[in-house]
C-alpha positions as CSV (number, residue, x, y, z in Angstrom):
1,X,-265.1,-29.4,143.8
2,X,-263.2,-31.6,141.5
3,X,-264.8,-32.5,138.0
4,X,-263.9,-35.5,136.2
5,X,-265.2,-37.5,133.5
6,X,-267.3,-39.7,135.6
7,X,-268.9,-36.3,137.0
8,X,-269.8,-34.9,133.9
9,X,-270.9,-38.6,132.3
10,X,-273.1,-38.8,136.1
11,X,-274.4,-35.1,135.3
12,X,-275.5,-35.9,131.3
13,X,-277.0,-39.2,133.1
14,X,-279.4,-36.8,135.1
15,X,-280.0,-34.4,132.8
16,X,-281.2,-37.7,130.5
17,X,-278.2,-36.5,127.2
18,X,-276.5,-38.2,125.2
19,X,-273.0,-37.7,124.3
20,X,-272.9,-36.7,120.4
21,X,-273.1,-40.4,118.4
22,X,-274.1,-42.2,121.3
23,X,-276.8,-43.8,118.7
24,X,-276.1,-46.0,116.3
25,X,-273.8,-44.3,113.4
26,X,-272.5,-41.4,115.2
27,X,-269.2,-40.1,115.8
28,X,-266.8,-43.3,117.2
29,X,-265.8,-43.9,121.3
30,X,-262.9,-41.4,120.6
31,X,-265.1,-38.4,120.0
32,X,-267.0,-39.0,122.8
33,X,-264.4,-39.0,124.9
34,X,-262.9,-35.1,123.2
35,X,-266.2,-34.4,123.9
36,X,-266.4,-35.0,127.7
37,X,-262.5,-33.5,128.4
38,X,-264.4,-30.6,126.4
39,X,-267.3,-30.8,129.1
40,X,-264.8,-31.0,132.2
41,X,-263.3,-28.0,131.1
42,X,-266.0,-25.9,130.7
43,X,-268.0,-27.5,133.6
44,X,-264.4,-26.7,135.8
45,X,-264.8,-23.2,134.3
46,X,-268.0,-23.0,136.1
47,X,-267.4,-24.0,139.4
48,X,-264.4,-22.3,139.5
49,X,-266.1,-19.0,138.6
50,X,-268.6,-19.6,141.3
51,X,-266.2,-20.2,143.7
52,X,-265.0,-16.9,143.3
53,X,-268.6,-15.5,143.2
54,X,-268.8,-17.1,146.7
55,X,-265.8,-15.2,147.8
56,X,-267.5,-11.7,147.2
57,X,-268.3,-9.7,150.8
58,X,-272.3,-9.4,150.8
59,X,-272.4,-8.2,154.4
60,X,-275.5,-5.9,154.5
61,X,-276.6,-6.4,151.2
62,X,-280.1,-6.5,150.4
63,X,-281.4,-9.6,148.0
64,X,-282.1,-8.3,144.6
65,X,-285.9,-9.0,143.9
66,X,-286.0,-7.4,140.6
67,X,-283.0,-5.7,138.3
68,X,-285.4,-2.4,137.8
69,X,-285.0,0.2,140.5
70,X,-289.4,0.7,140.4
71,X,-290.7,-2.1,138.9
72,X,-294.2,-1.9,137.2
73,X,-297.0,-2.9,139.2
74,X,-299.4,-5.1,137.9
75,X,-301.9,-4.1,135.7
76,X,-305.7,-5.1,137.5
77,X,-306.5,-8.9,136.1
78,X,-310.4,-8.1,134.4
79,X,-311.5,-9.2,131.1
80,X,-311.7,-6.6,128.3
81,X,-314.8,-6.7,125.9
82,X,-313.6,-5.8,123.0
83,X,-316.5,-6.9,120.1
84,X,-314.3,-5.5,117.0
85,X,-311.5,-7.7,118.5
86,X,-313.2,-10.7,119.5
87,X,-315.0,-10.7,115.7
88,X,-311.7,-10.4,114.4
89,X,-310.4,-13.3,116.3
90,X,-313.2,-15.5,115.5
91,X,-312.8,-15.0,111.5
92,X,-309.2,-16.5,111.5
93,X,-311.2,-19.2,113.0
94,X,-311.0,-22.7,110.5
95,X,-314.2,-23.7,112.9
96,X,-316.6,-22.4,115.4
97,X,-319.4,-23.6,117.5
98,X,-321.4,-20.7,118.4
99,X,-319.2,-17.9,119.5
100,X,-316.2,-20.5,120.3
101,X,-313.5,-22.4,118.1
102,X,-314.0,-25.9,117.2
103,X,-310.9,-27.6,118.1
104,X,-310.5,-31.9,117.5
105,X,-310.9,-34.3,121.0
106,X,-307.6,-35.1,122.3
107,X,-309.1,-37.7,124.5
C-alpha cells in the first residue's frame, strides 16, 4: 500500500486531528506540509514493517491469548466487609448522607 499525503491528511480526517497550527496563529501552510512528509514517512515505516510481519510462516502456530505461560485465575467477585476500612473511607468523605457520600446532581 502506497501512502501519500492525501492518505495521511484522509487518515488525521478520521481520526478528527489537526495538523499543528491548523487554528488560527499557528505554524504557516509550509509547516504543515514538513509535517505530513514527516507523517508519510513514518506511516510508510509502518506498513512496510507489517508487510514483513505478514511474511512470517505461522503454520501450526497457536494464537497467543495471554504473554504469561499460567496466567492467574481470577480471583472469586464477592464483596469484602471490611468496617476499619469502610470508616476510613467514609472520613476522607467532604459529605455523607447516612453511610454514603454526598456527591452534587449532574442532571
Amino acid at each position: 500500500m502506497s501512502i501519500d499525503e492525501s492518505t495521511v491528511r484522509a487518515v488525521l480526517g478520521l481520526a478528527r486531528l489537526e495538523l499543528p497550527g491548523s487554528s488560527a496563529g499557528g505554524p504557516n501552510e509550509e509547516e504543515n506540509r514538513r509535517a505530513v512528509e514527516v507523517m508519510v514517512d513514518e506511516f510508510s515505516k509502518i506498513v512496510d514493517y507489517m508487510a514483513i510481519l505478514g511474511e512470517a510462516d505461522v503454520e501450526g502456530i497457536e494464537p497467543l491469548y495471554s504473554p504469561m505461560i499460567d496466567p492467574q485465575p481470577p480471583r472469586p467477585d464477592e464483596p469484602v466487609a471490611d468496617p476499619a476500612k469502610s470508616e476510613a473511607i467514609l472520613k476522607e468523605a467532604p459529605e455523607l448522607v447516612g453511610r454514603y457520600f454526598s456527591v452534587p446532581r449532574i442532571f
